[in-house]
C-alpha positions in Angstrom: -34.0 -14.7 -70.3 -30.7 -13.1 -71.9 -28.4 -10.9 -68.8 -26.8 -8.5 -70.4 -23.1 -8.9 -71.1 -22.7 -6.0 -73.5 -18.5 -5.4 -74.1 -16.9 -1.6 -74.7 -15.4 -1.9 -78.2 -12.3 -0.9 -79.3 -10.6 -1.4 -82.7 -11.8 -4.5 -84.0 -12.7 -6.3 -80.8 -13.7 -6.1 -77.3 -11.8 -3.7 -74.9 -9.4 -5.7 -72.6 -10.2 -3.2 -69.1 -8.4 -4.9 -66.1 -6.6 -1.7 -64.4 -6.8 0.7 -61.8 -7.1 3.9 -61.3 -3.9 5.8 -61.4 -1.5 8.9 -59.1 1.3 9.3 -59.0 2.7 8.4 -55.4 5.4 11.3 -56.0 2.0 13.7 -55.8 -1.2 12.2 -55.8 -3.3 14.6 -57.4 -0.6 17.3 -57.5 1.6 14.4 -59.5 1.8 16.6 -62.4 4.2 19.2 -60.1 6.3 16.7 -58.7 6.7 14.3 -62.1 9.3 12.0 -61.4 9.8 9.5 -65.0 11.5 7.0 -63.3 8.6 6.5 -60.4 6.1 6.4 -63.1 7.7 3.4 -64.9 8.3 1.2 -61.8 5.0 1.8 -60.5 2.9 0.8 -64.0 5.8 -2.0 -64.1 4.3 -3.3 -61.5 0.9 -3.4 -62.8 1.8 -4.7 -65.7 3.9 -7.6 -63.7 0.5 -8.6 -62.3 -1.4 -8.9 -65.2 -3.5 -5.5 -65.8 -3.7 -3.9 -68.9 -4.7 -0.2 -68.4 -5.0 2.7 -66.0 -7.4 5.7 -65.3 -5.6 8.6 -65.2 -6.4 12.6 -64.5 -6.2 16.2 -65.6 -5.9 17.9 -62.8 -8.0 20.5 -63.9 -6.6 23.8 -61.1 -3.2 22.6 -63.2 -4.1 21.9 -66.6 -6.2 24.8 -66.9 -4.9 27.4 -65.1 -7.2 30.1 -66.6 -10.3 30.2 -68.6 -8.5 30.0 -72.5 -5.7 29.0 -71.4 -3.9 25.4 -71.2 -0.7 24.7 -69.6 1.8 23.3 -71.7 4.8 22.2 -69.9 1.9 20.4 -68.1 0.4 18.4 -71.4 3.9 17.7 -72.2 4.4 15.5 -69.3 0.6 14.0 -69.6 2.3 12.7 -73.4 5.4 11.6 -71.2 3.0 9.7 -69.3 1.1 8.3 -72.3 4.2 7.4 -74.1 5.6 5.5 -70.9 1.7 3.5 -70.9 2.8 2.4 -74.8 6.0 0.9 -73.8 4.8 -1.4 -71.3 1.5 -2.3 -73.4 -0.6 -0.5 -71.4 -3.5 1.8 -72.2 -5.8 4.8 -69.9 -8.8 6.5 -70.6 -8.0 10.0 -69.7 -10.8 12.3 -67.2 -11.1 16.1 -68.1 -13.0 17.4 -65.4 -11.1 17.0 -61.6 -12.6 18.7 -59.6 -13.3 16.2 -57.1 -10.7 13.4 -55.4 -10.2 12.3 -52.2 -12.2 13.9 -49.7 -11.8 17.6 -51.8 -13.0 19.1 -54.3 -10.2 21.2 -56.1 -11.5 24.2 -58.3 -9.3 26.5 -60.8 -8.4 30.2 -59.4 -10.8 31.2 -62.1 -14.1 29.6 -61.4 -15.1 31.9 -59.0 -18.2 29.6 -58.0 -19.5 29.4 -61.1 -22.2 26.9 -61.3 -20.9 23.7 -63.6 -24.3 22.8 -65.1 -26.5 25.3 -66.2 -23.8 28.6 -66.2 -23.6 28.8 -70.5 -20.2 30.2 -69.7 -18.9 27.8 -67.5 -20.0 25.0 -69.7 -18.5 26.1 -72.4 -15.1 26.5 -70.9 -15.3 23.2 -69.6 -15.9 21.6 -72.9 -13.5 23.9 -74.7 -10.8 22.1 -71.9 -12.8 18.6 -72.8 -12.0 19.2 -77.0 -8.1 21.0 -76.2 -7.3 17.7 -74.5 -8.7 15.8 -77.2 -7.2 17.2 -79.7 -3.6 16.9 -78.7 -4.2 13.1 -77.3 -6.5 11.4 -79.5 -4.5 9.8 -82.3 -2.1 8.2 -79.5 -2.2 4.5 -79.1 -2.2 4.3 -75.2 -5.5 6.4 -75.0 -8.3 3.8 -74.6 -11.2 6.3 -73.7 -12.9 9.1 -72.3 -14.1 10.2 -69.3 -15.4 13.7 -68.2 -15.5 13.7 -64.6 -14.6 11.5 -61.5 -17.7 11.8 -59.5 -19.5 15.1 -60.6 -22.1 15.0 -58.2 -19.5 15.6 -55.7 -18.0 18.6 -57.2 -20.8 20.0 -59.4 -23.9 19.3 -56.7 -26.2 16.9 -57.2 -29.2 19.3 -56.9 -29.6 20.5 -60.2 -32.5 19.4 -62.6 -31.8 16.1 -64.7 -32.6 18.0 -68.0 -29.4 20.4 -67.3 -27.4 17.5 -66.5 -28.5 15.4 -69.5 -27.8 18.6 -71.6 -24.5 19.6 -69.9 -23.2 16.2 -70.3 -24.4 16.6 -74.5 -22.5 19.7 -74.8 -19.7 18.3 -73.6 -19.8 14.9 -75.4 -20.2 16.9 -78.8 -17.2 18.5 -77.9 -15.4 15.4 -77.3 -16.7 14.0 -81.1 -16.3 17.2 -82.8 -12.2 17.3 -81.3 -11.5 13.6 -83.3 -12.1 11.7 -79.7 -13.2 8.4 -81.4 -12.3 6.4 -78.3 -15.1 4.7 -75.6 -17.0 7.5 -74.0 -18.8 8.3 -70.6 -19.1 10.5 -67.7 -17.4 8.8 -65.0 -20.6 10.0 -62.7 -20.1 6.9 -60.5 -24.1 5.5 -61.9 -25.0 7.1 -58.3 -28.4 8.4 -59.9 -31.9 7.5 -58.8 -32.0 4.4 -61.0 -29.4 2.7 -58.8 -29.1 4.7 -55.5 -32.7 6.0 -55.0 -31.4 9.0 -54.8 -32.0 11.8 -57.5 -28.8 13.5 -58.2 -29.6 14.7 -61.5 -27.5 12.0 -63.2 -30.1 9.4 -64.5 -29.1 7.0 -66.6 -31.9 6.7 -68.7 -31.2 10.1 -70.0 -27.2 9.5 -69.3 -27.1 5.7 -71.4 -27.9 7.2 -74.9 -25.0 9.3 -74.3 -22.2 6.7 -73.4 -20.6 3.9 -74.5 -20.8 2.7 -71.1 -21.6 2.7 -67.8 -19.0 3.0 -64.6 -20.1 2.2 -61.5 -18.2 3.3 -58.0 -19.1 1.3 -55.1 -17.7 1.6 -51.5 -20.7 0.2 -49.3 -20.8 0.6 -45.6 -22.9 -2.4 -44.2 -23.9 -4.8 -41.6 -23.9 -7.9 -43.2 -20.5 -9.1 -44.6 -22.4 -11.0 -47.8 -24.7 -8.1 -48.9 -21.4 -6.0 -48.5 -19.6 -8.3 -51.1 -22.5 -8.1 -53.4 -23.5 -4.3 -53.4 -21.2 -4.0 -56.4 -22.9 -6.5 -58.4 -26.4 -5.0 -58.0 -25.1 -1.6 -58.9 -23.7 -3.6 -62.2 -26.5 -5.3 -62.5 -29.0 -2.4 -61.7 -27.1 -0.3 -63.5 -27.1 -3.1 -66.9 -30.7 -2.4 -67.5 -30.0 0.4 -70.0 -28.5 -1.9 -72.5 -24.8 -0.2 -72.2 -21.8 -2.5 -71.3 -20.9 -2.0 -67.7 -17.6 -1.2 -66.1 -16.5 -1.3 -62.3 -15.0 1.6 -62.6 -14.4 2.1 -58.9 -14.2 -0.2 -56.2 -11.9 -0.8 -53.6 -10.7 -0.5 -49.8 -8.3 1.6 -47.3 -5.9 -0.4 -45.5 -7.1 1.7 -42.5 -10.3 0.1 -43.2 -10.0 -3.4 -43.6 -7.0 -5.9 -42.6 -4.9 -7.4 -45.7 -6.7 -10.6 -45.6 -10.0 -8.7 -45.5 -9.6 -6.7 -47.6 -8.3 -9.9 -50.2 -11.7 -11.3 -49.7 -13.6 -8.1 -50.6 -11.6 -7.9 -53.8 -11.8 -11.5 -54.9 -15.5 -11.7 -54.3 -16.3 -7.8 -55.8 -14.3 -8.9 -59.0 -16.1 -12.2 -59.6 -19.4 -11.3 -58.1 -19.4 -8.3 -60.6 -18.2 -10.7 -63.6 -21.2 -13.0 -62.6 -23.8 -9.5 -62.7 -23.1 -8.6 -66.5 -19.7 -5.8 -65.7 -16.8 -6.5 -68.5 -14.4 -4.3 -67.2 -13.0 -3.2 -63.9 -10.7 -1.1 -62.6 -9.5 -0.5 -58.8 -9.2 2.5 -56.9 -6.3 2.7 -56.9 -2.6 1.9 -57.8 -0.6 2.6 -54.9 -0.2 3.9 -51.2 0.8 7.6 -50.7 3.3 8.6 -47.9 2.3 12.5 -48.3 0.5 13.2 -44.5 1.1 16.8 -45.0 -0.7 17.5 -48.5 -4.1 18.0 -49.0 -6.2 15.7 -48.9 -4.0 13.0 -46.8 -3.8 15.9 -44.3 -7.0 15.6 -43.3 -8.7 12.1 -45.1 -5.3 10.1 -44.1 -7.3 7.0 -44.5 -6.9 8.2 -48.2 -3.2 7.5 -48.5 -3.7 3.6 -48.3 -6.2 2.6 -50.6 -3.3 1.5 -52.9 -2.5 -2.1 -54.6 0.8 -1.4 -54.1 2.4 0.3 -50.9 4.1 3.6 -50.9 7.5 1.6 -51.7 5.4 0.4 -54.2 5.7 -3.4 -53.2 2.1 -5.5 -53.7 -0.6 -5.9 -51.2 -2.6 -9.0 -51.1 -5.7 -7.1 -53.7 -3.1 -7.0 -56.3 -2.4 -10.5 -56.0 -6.4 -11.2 -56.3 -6.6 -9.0 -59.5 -3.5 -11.1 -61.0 -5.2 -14.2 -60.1 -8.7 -13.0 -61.5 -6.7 -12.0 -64.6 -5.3 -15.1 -65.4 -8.9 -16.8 -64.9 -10.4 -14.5 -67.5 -7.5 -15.6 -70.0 -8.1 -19.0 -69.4 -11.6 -19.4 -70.0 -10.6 -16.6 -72.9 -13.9 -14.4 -71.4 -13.9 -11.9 -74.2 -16.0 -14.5 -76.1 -18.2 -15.0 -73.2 -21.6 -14.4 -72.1 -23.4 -15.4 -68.7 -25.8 -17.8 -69.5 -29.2 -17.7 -69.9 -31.9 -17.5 -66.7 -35.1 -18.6 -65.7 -35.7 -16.2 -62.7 -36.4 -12.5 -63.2 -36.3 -9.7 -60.2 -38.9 -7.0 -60.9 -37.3 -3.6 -60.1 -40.0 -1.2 -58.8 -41.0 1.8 -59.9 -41.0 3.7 -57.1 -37.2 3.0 -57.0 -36.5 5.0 -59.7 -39.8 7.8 -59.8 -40.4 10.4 -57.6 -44.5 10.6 -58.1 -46.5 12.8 -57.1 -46.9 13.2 -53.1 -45.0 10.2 -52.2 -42.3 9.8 -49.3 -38.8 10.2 -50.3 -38.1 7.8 -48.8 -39.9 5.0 -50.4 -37.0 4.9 -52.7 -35.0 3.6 -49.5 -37.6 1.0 -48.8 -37.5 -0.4 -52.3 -33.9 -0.7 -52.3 -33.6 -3.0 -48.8 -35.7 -5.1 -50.0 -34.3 -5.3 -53.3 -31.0 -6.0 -51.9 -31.8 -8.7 -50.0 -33.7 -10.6 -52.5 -30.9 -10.0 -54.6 -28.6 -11.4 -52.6 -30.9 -14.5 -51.1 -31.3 -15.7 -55.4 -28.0 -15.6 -55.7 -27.5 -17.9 -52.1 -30.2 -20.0 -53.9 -28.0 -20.3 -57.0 -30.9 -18.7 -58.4 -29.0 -15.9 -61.0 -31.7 -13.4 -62.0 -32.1 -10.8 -64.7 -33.2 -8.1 -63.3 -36.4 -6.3 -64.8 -37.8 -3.2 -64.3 -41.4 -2.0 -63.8 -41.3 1.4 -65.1 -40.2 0.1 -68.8 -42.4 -2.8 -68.6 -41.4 -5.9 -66.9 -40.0 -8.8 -69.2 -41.9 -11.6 -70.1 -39.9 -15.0 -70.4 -38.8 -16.2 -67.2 -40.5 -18.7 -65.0 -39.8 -17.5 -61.6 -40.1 -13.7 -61.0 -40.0 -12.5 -57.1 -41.4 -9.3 -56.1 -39.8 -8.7 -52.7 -41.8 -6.6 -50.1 -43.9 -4.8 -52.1 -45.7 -1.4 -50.8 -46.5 -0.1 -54.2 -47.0 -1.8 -57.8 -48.1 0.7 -60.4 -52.0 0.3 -61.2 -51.4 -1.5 -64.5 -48.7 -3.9 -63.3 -51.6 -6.3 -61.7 -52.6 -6.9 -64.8 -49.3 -7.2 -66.2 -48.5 -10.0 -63.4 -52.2 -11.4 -64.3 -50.8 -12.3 -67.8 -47.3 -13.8 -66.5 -49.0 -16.3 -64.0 -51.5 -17.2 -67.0 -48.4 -17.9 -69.6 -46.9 -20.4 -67.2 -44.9 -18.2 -64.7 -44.9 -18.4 -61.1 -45.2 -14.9 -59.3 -44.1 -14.7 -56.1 -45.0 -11.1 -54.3 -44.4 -10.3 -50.7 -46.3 -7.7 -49.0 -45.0 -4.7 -47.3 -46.5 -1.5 -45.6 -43.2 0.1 -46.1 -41.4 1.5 -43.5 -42.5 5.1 -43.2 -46.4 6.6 -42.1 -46.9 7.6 -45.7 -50.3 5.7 -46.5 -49.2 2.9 -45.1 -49.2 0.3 -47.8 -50.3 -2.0 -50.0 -50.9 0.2 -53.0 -51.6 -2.7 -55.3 -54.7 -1.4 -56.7 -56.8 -5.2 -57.2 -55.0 -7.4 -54.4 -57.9 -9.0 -53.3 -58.5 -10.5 -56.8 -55.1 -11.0 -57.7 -54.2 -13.1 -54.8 -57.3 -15.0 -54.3 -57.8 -13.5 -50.9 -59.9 -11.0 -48.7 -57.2 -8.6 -46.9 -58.2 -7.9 -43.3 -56.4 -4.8 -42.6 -57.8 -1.7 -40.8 -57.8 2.3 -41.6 -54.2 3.5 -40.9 -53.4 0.7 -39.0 -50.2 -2.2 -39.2 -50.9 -5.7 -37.8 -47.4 -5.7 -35.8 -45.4 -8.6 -35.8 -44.5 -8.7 -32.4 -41.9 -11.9 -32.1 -38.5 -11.3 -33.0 -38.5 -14.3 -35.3 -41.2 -15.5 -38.2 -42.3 -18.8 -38.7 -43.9 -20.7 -41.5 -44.8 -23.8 -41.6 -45.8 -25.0 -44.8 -49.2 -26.9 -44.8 -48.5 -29.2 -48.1 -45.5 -30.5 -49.8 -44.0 -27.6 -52.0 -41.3 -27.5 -54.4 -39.2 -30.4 -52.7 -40.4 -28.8 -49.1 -42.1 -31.9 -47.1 -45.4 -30.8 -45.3 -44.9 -29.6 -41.9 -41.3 -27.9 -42.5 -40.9 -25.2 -40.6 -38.5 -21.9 -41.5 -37.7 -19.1 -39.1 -37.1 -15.6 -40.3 -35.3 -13.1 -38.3 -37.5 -9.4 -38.0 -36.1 -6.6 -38.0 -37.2 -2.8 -39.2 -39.2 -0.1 -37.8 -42.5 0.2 -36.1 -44.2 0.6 -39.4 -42.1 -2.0 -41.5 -42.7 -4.9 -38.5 -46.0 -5.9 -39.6 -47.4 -8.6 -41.6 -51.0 -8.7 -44.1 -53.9 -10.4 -42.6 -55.8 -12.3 -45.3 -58.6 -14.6 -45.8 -58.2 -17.0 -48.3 -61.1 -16.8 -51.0 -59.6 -18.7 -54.6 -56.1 -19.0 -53.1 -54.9 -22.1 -50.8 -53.1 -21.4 -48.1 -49.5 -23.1 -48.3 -48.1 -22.3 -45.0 -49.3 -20.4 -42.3 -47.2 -18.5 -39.5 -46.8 -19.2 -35.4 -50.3 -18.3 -34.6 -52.2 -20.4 -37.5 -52.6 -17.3 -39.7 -52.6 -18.0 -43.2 -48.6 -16.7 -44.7 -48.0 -18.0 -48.0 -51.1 -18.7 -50.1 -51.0 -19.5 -54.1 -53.8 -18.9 -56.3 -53.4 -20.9 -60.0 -53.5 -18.7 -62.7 -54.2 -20.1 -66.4 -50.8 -22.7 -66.8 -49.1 -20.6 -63.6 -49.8 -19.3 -60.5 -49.2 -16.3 -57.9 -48.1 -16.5 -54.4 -48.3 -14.2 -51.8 -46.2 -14.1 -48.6 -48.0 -12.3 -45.9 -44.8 -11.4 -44.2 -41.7 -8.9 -45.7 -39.4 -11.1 -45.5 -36.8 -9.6 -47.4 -37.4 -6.4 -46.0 -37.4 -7.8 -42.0 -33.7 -9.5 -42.8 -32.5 -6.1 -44.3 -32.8 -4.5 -41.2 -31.0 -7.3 -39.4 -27.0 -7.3 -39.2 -25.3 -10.7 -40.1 -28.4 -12.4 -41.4 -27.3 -14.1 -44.5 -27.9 -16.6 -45.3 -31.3 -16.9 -43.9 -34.1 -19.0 -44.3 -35.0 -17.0 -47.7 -32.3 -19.0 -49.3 -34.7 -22.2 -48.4 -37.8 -20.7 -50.1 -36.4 -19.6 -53.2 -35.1 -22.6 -53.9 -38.4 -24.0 -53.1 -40.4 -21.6 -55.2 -37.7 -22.7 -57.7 -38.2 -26.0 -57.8 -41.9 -25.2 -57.9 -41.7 -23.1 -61.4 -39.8 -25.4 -63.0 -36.9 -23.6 -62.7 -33.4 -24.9 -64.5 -30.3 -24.5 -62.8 -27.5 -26.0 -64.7 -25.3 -26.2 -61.2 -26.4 -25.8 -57.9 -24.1 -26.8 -54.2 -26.5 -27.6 -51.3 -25.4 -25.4 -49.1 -26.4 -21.8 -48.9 -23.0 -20.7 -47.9 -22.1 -21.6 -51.7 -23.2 -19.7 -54.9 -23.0 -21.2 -58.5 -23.6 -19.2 -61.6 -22.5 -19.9 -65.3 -20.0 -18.4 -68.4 -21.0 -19.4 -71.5 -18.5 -18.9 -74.5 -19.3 -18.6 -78.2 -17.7 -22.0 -78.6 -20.7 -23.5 -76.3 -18.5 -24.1 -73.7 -19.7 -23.6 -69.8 -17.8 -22.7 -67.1 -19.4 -23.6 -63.8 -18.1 -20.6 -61.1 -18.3 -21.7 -57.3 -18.0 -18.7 -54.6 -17.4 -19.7 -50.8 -19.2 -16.9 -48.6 -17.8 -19.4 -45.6 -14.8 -18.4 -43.4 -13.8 -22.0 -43.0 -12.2 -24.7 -45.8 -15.3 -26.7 -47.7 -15.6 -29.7 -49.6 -18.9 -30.0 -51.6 -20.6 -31.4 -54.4 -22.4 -29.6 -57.1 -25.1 -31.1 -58.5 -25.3 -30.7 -62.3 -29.2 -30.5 -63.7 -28.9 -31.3 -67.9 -31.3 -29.4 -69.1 -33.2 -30.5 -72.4 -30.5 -29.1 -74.9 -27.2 -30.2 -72.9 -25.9 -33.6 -73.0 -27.7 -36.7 -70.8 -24.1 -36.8 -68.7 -21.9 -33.7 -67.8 -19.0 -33.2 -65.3 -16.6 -30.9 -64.0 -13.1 -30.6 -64.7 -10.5 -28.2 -63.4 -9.4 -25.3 -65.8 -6.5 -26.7 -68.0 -7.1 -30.4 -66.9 -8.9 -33.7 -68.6 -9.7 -35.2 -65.1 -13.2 -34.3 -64.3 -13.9 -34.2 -60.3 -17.0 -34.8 -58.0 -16.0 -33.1 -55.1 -14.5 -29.7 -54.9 -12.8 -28.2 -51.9 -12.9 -24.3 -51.4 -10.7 -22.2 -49.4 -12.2 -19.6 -47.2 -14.1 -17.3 -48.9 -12.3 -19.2 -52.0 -13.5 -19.2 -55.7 -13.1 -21.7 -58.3 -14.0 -21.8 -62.1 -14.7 -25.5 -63.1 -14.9 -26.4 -67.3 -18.2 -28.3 -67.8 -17.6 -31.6 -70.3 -19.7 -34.2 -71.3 -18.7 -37.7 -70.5 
């Protein structure tokens, strides 16, 4: 299956977008009252020292627009300063209209008067009148490298109002944008927070939001209790967010130092930037460029945590994540990853429905179900070296792969049985764990023809769970299965509510029972289906570790692999060790680059094993970027990441 790697164009060729997102640290968002020339070129010198190539800068709209027709002036005139100071050091920004919102305030112009931003004909024509004036008197210059209308609208705007009066707010303004000359890359700078993504309807979906942009930015600052789901929430917004064919940027991302130490912080950057090049993002730029020493302006007064989110310090010397984006930099120039795509995959993660639709007299809260479990899976494929495109149910799942893992299901819509049906009969193997979801809302499973499907009778009762009452699950796998001798045993850590702890009893009927659980009861059960087959676990497993802090990895990592193994799954390079992840860059040249992540907090030395698949050559190995010398072993540093060449010897 093809994972999108869709690239923002500009000119002739792909955008080069490795930046951050830029104040002042004369001002911060008042930056444009306290302009100081001289700051402003030491602090993009810096950036530019370390490799990055453009900023994200802001109208700060209470200043730029101090009443409804008018613009200020003197104030533009230092936004060209500004541009023209990007030109001469080769750097570029894409310009936001609408701010509004930063840093723990919202800032409105004396005029608004709490007009309503969406569906107040007035209002929205003002603001795309501002959209079209900035437009106009910026869009022929050479360091303006797109658009944006908003940072984080849902913020300022509410993120109540009706998706149809977002979608058409979001039109308006975009047809001003066109109409002005604006040429340039175009989107909303939203933060892809919408239902599709976050489960959570804010009126910004991005089905109705992609046919309007050039492409997608995601802003991701997860709170967690598992330090490897943490480091790849990012990637699942890019990858989540990649489903609506627009090239995705990491448009946000980034840490206080009040949150994190240096060296933490390091880590979170290095594994964010190369775990979100590995889920389909071409673009990506940090929050933000440097420290503020401003404690008595609003909003460091009172979010001081938001004076220190910077890549520089308020001297403007570099912090470690600068280093890490100068590094990363340098790795995307060598492998020369504008002419590169991630390579093709065999598994495919089905995105539910109820992620992303709101039906009819359904919890809320399902969408917060789906999205746990989705989560985990995600991140337990990736453990298994196991890379996967992710599909969605609502538009029709893909056909193509020949692993697809349906993690603790509650709810499939009617027709998708039959859909799954057909996979399993082409060749595929379809793994589906149960789930009664996590909340007293007809407790699940909502499959609609289970008992067919799987090749078993269920055994549950009206209303009732069958609580799993250990704190661990075991199976123990009856037969040999995919490379798993008969009598191996893996233990699952539980965790969840009273409604989410409980596992499906089944009888099997055309399905034989794989492995069972502590008590004898059948668990994992296959039923062959035309040249494939469907599996069911009886337990959530995905769901049980989401509610657990510091799980990964976890024993889901083992079964993967061995479901894997048992589709006939081809992974070009793989490192026994769970702790380990290997994914692959393929460039136009046919080149591969193997790229090894360490999740591990200690120094490793491992082997990948390299699988030839029918079209590669009998023999291949990995060499070092920029050496002839292929190597067997390769040592990590903690948390480290390498990116090997694959040759042919």
């Amino acid at each position: 299956m093809r994972r999108n790697t869709l690239r923002v164009m500009a000119g002739d060729g792909p955008a080069d977008w490795l930046g951050a997102n830029f104040w002042s640290r004369t001002g911060g968002p008042l930056m444009w009252r306290s302009y100081d020339p001289a700051v402003i070129d030491a602090e993009l010198a810096v950036l530019k020292r370390h490799g990055l190539t453009m900023t994200r800068s802001f109208f700060y709209w209470p200043d730029f627009m101090p009443a409804p027709h008018a613009i200020d002036e003197a104030k533009t005139a230092l936004y060209a300063d500004f541009l023209d100071r990007h030109a001469a050091q080769g750097l570029t920004t894409i310009p936001t209209f609408i701010v509004g919102h930063m840093s723990g305030e919202n800032w409105d112009p004396a005029w608004r008067n709490g007009r309503d931003l969406y569906d107040d004909v007035w209002m929205v024509g003002r603001q795309a009148w501002f959209a079209a004036e900035m437009v106009r008197r910026f869009r022929a210059h050479p360091a303006v490298a797109g658009w944006l209308v908003t940072n984080e609208m849902p913020i300022y705007g509410g993120s109540d109002t009706n998706h149809e009066i977002v979608a058409t707010w979001a039109r308006i303004i975009k047809d001003a944008v066109r109409a002005a000359g604006g040429h340039q890359p175009f989107s909303l700078g939203d933060g892809a927070w919408g239902i599709e993504v976050t489960g959570r309807d804010n009126g910004f979906r991005l089905s109705e939001i992609a046919p309007l942009v050039d492409f997608l930015g995601p802003h991701t600052y997860p709170v967690g209790d598992d330090p490897i789901r943490q480091r790849y929430a990012a990637a699942l917004a890019c990858e989540l967010s990649g489903t609506f064919g627009k090239p995705v940027i990491m448009e946000e991302f980034g840490v206080s130092s009040d949150f994190a130490s240096e060296a933490n912080a390091a880590t979170y950057y290095r594994h964010v930037l190369y775990s979100t090049l590995l889920a389909g993002a071409t673009g990506w730029i940090a929050w933000n460029n440097t420290d503020f020493a401003l404690p008595h302006q609003d909003p460091y007064r009172h979010h001081a945590f938001e004076q220190n989110f910077g890549l520089t310090d308020a001297s403007g010397t570099p912090k470690a994540t600068l280093t890490e984006l100068k590094s990363f930099g340098r790795t995307l120039a060598a492998i020369d990853f504008a002419h590169c795509e991630r390579a093709d995959t065999d598994t495919a993660l089905i995105v539910s429905s109820y992620l992303d639709n709101q039906f009819p007299f359904t919890s809320p809260d399902t969408h917060a179900h789906v999205l746990k479990g989705l989560q985990q899976s995600y991140v337990a494929a990736r453990l298994a070296d196991l890379p996967p495109k992710l599909t969605r149910e609502t538009d029709g799942i893909e056909p193509g792969a020949r692993l697809y893992l349906a993690p603790s299901v509650k709810q499939f819509l009617a027709p998708t049985a039959a859909v799954l049906e057909k996979l399993a009969q082409d060749g595929a193997t379809v793994y589906v764990s149960y789930s009664p979801g996590d909340v007293a809302w007809h407790r699940g499973p909502s499959y609609g023809s289970m008992n067919e499907l799987f090749g078993v009778k269920h055994q549950l009762d009206v209303g009732m769970v069958d609580p799993i009452t250990d704190h661990f699950v075991e199976l123990t796998f009856t037969r040999a299965f995919g490379g798993l001798v008969r009598g191996t045993t893996l233990t699952f850590p539980v965790g969840g509510n009273e409604h989410a702890r409980a596992y499906l009893p089944v009888v099997p009927t055309t399905a034989e029972v794989i492995a069972t659980d502590a008590a004898g009861r059948p668990a994992l059960l296959r039923r062959q289906a035309g040249r494939g087959s469907l599996i069911l676990c009886a337990y959530p497993l995905e769901y049980l570790a989401s509610a657990v802090s510091r799980v990964n990895p976890d024993a889901t990592v083992t079964l993967y692999s061995a479901l894997a193994t048992h589709a006939g799954v081809r992974r070009l390079v793989t490192v026994d060790d769970p702790e380990v992840t290997c994914d692959v860059l393929v460039h136009r040249d046919g080149t591969r680059y193997a790229v090894i992540a360490s999740h591990a907090d200690e120094e490793l030395t491992v082997k990948p094993a390299i699988c030839g698949a029918g079209e590669q050559p009998p023999s291949l190995a990995l060499a070092p970027l920029g050496e002839r010398a292929t190597v067997d072993w390769v040592t990590l540093a903690p948390f480290g990441v390498k990116v090997l060449k694959l040759v042919g010897q």
